[in-house]
N, C-alpha and C positions, 0 to 999 in steps of 0.2 A: 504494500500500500504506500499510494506517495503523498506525504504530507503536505497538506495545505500550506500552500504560500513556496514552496520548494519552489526551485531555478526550473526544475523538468515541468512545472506545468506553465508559468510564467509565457512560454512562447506561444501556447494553445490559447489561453485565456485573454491576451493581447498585453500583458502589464507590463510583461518587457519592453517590446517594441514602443509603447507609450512614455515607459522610464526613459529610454534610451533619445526619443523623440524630444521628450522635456530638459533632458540631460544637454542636448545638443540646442537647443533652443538659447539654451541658459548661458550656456558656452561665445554661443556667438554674439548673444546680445550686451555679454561681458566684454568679449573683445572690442565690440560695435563703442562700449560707453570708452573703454580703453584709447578707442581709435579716434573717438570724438575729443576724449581729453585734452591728448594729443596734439591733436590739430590743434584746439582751441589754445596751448600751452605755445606751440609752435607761432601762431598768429599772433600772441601777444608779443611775445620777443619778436618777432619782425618787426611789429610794430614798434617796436621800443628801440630796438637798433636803428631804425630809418630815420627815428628820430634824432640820434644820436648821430647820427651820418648828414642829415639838413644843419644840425647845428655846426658840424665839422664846416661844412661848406661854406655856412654863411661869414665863419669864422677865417676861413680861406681867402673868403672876397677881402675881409677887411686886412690881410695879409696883403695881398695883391695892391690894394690902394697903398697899403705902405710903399710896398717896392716900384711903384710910380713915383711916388713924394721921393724914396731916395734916389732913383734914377733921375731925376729934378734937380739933385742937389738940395733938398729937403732930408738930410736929414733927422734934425731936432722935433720936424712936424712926423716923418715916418715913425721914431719912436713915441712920440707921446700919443699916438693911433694905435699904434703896438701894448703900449702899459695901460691906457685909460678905456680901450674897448675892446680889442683882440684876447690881449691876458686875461681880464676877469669873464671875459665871457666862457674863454677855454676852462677858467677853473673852474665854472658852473656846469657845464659839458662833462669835467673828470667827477665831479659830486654826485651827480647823477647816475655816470656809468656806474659807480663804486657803491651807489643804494640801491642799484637795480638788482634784484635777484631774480633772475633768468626763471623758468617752468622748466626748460629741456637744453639738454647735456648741449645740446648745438648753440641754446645761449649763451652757455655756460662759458664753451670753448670762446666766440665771436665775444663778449665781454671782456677777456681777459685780453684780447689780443685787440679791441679798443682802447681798454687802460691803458697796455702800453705803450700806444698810438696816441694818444692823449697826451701822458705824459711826459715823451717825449718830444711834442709840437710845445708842449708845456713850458718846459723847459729850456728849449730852444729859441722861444721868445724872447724873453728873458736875454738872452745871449745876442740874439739878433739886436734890441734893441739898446741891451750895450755898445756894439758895435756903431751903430749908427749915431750916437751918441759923440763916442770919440773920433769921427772924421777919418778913422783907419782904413780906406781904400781895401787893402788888403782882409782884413778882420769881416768887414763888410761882404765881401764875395763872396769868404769863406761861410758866411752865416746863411746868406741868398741861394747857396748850394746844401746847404743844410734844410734848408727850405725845401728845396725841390725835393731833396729825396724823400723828404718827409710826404712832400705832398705825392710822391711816388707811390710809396707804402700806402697810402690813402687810397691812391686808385688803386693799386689789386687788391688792400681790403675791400673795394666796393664789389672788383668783377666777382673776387670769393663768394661776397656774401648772397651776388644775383645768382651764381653757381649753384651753391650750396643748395642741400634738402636739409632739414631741421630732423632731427632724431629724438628720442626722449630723453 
């Protein structure tokens, strides 16, 4: 005699096939919230970096107006563009990247390599607008080439980041 509720009658009676059915229901609809998570985790941090990348830019313009004023022979007017609107804007830009806490590992990675993109234009200003300061020709170039490359690293963090897929 086969006891009630046994696995051997479970296939005649339909309770398996129903278990199994509910089982995989559950399954996917878990993954389904997983996957929406996800997305939704993913969308924020894009969102959040883009921001972070408009301010980079705008932050760039006002770079760029510097190194008009110095190619002018301006400049006392390029560094104090540099120290009164560039600098504090950039340290508001690193504040931010550095309160941000990412949703997915792909923010995670793309922040840190902001920060240090950040802090190094950061700091660079600073230097730059040393330079322009002291009339040093020389110090000058070398800060304006400091620039670019900066602003290099800028651009393939951008192409990276149009690249990239976001991960958890």
């Amino acid at each position: 005699m086969i006891a009630r509720g046994s696995p051997d009658t479970w296939g005649t009676s339909g309770v398996r096939p129903r278990l199994c059915a509910a089982a995989l229901i559950a399954l996917v609809a878990a993954a389904g919230c997983r996957s929406d998570a996800r997305a939704a985790a993913c969308a924020s941090d894009r969102a959040q970096v883009q921001q972070l990348v408009d301010e980079d830019k705008r932050i760039d313009k006002l770079l760029h107006q510097a190194d008009v004023a110095a190619s002018k022979g301006q400049g006392a007017e390029a560094a104090s563009l540099i120290t009164s609107r560039a600098a504090p804007s950039e340290k508001e830009v690193l504040q931010r990247a550095r309160g941000w806490n990412p949703a997915s590992r792909w923010g995670r990675d793309i922040r840190a390599e902001m920060i240090a993109l950040i802090e190094a234009r950061s700091k660079s200003m600073t230097d730059y607008a040393d330079a322009l300061r002291s009339d040093d020709l020389k110090r000058v170039v070398e800060q304006m080439e400091a620039q670019h490359k900066l602003e290099q690293r800028a651009v393939e963090l951008e192409a990276k980041l149009a690249a990239a897929a976001c991960s958890e």
